[in-house]
N, C-alpha and C positions, 0 to 999 in steps of 0.2 A: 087744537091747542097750539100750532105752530104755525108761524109764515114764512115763509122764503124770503129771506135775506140777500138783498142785491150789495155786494162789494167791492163792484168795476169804478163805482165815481170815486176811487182816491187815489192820491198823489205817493206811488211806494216810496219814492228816496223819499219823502220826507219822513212818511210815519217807519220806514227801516230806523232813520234817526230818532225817531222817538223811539219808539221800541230799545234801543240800546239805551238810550236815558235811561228808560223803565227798568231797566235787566240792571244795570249799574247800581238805578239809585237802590234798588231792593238788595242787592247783592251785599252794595256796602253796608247797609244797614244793619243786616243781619251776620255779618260777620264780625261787626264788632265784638259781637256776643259768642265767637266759634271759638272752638281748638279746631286746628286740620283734622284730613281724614275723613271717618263719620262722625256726625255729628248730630246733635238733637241740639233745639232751642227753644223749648218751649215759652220760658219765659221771653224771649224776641218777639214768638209769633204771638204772643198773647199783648204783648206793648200792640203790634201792627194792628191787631181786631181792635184792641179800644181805639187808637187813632183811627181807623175807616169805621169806629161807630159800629162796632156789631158786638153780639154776644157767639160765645163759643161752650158747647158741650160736649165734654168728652163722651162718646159713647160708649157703654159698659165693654159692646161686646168687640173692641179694638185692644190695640195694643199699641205701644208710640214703638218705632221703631228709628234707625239712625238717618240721618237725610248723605247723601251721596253728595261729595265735591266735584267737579269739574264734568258735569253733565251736560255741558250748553247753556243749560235755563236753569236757573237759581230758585228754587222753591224753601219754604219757609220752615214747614214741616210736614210730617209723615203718620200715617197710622196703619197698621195692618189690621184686616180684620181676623180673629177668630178664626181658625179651623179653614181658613180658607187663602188660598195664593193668588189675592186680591192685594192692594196696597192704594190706599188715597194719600196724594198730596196736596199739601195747598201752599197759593201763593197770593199774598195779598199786596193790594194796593190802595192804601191811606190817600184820599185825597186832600191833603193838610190846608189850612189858609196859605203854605208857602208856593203850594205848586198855583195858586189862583195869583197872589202877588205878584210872581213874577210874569206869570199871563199878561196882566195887567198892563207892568211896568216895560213890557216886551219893545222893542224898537221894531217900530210898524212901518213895512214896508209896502209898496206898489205891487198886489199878487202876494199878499201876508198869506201864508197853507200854514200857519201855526193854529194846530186842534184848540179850542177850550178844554183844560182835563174833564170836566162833563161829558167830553165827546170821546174820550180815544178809544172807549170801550166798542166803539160801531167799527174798529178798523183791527185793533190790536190783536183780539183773538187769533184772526188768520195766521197773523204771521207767527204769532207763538203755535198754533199746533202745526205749522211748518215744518218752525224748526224741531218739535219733539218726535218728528215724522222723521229729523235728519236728513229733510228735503223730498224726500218719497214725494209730499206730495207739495204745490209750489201754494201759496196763497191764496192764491184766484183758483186754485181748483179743493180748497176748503169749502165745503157747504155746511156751510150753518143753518143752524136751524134756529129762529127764535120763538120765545116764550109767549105765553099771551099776558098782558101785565096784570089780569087777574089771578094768573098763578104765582108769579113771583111774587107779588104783592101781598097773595093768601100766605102762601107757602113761608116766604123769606123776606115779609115786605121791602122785597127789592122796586126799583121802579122799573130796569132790564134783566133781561136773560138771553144767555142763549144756551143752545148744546154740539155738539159732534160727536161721531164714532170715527174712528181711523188708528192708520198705524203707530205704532212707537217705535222711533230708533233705538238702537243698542245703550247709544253714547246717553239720551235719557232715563228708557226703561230699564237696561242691564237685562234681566231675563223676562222681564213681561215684553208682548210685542203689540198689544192693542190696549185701545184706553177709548173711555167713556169720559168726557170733558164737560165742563160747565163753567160758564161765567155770569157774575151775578154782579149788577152794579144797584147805584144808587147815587143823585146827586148830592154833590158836597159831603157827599161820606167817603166811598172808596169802591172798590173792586176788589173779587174774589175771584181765584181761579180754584177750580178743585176738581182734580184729574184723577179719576177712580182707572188704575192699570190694572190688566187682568196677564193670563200669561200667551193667549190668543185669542182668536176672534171665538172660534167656540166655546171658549171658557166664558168673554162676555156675554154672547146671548145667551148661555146656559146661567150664569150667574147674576145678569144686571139687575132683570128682576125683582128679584129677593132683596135686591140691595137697595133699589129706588123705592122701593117697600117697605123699608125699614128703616123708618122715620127717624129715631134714633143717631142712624146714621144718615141718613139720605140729609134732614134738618139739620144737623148739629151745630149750622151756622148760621145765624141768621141776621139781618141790620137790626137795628135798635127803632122803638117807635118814634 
């Protein structure tokens, strides 16, 4: 189901500079809609899924819980599961006709590294479970693992996937310290990140499981036909 994912052929200053784009432009967005503190938005995150074109279901057996301020990485919203000291986040990215226009209209230079947003999904991962790592681990020693586009496809018809295991910093997770990651794209729609934290590594392999299992939750998001 999976290939190894080579990440050595990109340029980091520049996608570090997209990458802060991306942190920003989500940030701002969804804050328009915050009070400080914790916070929940559901309505926010439910604007970002129709904009990247997907459907969302809440699963029975969750619970919304508040999203954390000033973590590093700006996520959209949150769900606890049930009976269990699991917590999924997600973080979406709307790929809108604005971020293609300005691709477009981009002043083109000799040695232009400006991604098409169709692409930044083959880079970006890294450096976000980087930094939820809090640097533990650096981006080039992220392994990804990608999808086979049959599953994405069946599953979420996505047209990418990929996944990781690895640590969680304090300053993302607070008391969980491992996390099970996934990104799910699709052209001209958008990107999903969604980060199932557990409270350690044993806790994930005892619990991933049941939880990639449970369709309910493992699916609840999916692209639009």
């Amino acid at each position: 189901m999976f290939d190894n994912m080579n990440l050595t052929d990109f340029n980091m200053k520049t996608l570090s500079s997209i990458f802060l784009l991306l942190i920003l432009s989500i940030g701002a967005n969804a804050r328009s809609a915050m009070d400080t503190g914790k916070v929940s938005s559901f309505k926010t995150f439910s604007k970002k899924i129709e904009d990247a074109k997907m459907v969302f279901v809440k699963p029975e057996e969750t619970t919304e819980v508040p999203i954390y301020e000033n973590t590093g990485i700006h996520y959209d919203y949150a769900l606890q599961v049930k009976g269990k000291n699991i917590e999924i986040r997600y973080i979406v990215w709307p790929l809108t006709k604005n971020f293609f226009d300005s691709y477009d209209r981009r002043e083109k230079k000799l040695g232009d590294t400006v991604l098409n947003p169709n692409k930044l999904h083959n880079s970006i991962p890294a450096i976000l479970f980087s930094k939820i790592s809090d640097g533990r681990l650096a981006p080039e020693q992220v392994r990804l693992q990608k999808f086979s586009h049959g599953a994405v496809k069946g599953d979420s018809n996505a047209d990418e996937g990929v996944m990781f295991m690895g640590p969680v910093g304090s300053a993302f997770g607070q008391s969980y310290k491992f996390g099970y990651f996934e990104m799910l794209h699709k052209d001209y729609a958008g990107d999903i990140y969604i980060l199932y934290l557990f409270e350690n590594q044993d806790a994930l392999f005892k619990e991933a499981m049941s939880i990639t299992a449970n369709k309910a939750i493992y699916l609840a998001v999916k692209f639009k036909q």
